[in-house]
C-alpha positions as CSV (number, residue, x, y, z in Angstrom):
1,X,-6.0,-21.0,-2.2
2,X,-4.5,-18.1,-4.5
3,X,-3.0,-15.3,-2.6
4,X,-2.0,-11.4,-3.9
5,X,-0.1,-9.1,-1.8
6,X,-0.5,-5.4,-2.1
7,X,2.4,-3.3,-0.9
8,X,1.4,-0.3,-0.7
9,X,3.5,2.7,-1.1
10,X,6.6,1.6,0.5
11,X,8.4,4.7,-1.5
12,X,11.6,6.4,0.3
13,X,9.5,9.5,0.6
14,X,6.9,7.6,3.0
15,X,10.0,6.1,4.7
16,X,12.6,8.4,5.3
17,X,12.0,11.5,3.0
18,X,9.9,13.7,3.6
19,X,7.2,12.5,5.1
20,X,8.9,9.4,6.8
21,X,8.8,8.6,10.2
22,X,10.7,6.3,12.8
23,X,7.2,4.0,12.4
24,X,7.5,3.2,8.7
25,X,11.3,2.3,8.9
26,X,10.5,0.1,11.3
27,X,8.3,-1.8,9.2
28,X,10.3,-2.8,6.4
29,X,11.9,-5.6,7.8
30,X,8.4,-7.1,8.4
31,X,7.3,-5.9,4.6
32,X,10.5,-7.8,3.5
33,X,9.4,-11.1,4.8
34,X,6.0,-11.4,3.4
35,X,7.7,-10.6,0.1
36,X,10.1,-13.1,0.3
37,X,7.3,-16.0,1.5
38,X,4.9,-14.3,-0.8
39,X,7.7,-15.0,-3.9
40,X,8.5,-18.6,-2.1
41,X,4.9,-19.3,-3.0
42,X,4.6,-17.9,-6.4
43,X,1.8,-15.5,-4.9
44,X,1.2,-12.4,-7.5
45,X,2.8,-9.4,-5.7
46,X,1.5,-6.0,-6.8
47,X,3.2,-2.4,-5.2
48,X,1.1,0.3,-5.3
49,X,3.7,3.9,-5.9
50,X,2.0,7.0,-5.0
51,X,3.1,9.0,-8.0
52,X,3.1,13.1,-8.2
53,X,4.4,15.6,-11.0
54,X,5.9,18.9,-9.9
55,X,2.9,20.9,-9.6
56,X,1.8,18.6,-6.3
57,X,1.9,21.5,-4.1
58,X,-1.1,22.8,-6.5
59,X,-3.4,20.4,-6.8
60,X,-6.1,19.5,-4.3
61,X,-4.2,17.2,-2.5
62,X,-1.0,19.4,-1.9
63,X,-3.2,22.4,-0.7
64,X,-4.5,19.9,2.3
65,X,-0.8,18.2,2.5
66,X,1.8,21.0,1.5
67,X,4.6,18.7,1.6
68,X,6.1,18.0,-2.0
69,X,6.5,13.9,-2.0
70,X,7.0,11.0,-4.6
71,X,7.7,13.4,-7.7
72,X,7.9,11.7,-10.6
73,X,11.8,11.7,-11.5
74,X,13.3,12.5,-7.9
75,X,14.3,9.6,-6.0
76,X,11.6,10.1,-3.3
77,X,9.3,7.8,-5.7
78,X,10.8,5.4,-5.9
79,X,10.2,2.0,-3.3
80,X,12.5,1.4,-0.9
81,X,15.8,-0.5,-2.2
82,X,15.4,-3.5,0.2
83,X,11.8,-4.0,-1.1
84,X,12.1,-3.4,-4.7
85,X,10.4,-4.6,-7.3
86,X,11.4,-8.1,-9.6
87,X,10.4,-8.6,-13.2
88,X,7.2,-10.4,-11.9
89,X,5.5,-7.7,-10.0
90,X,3.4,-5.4,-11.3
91,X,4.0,-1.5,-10.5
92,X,0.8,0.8,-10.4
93,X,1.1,4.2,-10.2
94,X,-1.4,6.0,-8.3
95,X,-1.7,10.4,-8.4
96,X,-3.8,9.8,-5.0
97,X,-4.7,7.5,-2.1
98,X,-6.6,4.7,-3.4
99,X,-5.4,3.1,-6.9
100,X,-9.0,3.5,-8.7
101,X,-7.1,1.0,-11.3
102,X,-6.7,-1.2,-8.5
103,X,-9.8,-3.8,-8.7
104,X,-9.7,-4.0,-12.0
105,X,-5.7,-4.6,-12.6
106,X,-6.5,-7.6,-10.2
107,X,-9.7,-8.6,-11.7
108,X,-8.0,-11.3,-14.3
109,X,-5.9,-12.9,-11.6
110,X,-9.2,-13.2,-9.0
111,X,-10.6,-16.8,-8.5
112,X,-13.3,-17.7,-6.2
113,X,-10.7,-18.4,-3.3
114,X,-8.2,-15.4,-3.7
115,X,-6.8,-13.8,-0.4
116,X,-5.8,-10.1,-1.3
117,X,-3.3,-9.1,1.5
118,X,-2.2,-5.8,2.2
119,X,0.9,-4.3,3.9
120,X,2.6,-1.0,4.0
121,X,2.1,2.7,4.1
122,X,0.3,4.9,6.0
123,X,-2.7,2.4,7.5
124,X,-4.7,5.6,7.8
125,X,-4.0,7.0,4.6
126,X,-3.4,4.5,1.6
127,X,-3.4,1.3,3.2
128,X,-7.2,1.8,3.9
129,X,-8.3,3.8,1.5
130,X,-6.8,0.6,-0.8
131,X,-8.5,-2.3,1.4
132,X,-12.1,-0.2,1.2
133,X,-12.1,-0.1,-2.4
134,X,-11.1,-3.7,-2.9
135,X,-13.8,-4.3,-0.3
136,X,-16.3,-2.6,-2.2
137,X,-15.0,-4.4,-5.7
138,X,-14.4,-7.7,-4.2
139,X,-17.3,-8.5,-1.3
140,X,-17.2,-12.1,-1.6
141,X,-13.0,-12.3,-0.8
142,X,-11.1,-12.5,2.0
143,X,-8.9,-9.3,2.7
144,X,-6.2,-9.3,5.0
145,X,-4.3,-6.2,6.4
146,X,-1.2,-7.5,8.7
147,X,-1.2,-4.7,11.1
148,X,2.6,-4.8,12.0
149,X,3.5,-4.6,7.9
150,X,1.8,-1.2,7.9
151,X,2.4,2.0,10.0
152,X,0.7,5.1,10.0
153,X,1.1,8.9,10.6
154,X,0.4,8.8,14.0
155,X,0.1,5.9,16.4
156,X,-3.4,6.6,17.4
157,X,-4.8,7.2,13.5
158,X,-2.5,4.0,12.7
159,X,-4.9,1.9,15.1
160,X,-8.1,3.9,14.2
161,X,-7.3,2.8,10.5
162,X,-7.2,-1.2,11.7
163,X,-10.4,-0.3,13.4
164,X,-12.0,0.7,10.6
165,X,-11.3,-2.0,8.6
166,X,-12.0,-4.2,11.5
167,X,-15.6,-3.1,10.8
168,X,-15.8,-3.7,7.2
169,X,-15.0,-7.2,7.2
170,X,-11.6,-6.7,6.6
171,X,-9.6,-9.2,8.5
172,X,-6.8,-7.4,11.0
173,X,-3.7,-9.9,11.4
């Protein structure tokens, strides 16, 4: 069985910029060890890096979430230092919650048996707008989201998130 982790925006903006949180710091000690097991088993690992230019604040997005975050060149973009990237891992940059290049990156890596796991940031945000659209790409594969990798803006939307991938067939670990 062939396995890809998704790590989902795990950017020092989400974590302790500013729109981190006490949640999402907590979480990257967990994030950390699926990498490392993930790399034991020579699994693909792919971060997702939510990725904004200095006009955020004007764009749809920034009008419904006026808090400038991951601008390309500050070091709010870039992912946390203990869950960096290595030479193997592929980087997408994303200018909005779901990586619309996402299925398609993936697409020569898929076989009939590959697990796509995701962890990271925020579960009601990214995390599922990221496991929907592999869902929709992907019906026939197994999708895991390990809820105590992920963390989201509130506690409550954090478990409404799970529970909406619950219902999609995503599996909730």
């Amino acid at each position: 069985m062939k396995r890809i982790l998704i790590v989902v925006d795990m950017q020092n903006d989400f974590i302790s910029g500013s729109l981190g949180n006490g949640r999402a710091e907590k979480i990257v000690p967990r994030v950390a060890e699926k990498l490392t097991a993930a790399r034991e088993r020579g699994d693909l690992i792919v971060y997702t890096q939510d990725t904004h230019e200095e006009n955020y604040l004007e764009s749809f997005e920034g009008k419904h979430l006026p808090v400038s975050h991951c601008v390309r060149g500050g070091s709010g973009i870039e992912i946390h230092p203990s869950l960096a990237p290595e030479a193997n891992d592929i980087v997408l940059e994303k200018p909005t919650f779901g990586a619309i290049r996402l299925p398609a990156l993936l697409k020569p890596y898929m076989e009939a048996d590959t697990v796509l796991e995701l962890c990271g940031l925020c579960t009601d945000i990214c995390v599922v707008s990221n496991a929907l659209l592999l869902r929709a790409h992907y019906p026939n594969h197994e999708i895991v989201v390990d809820a105590a990798a992920c963390a989201g803006v509130t506690p409550e939307s954090h478990d409404a998130a799970l529970t909406t991938m619950r219902a999609c067939q995503i599996d909730v670990v």
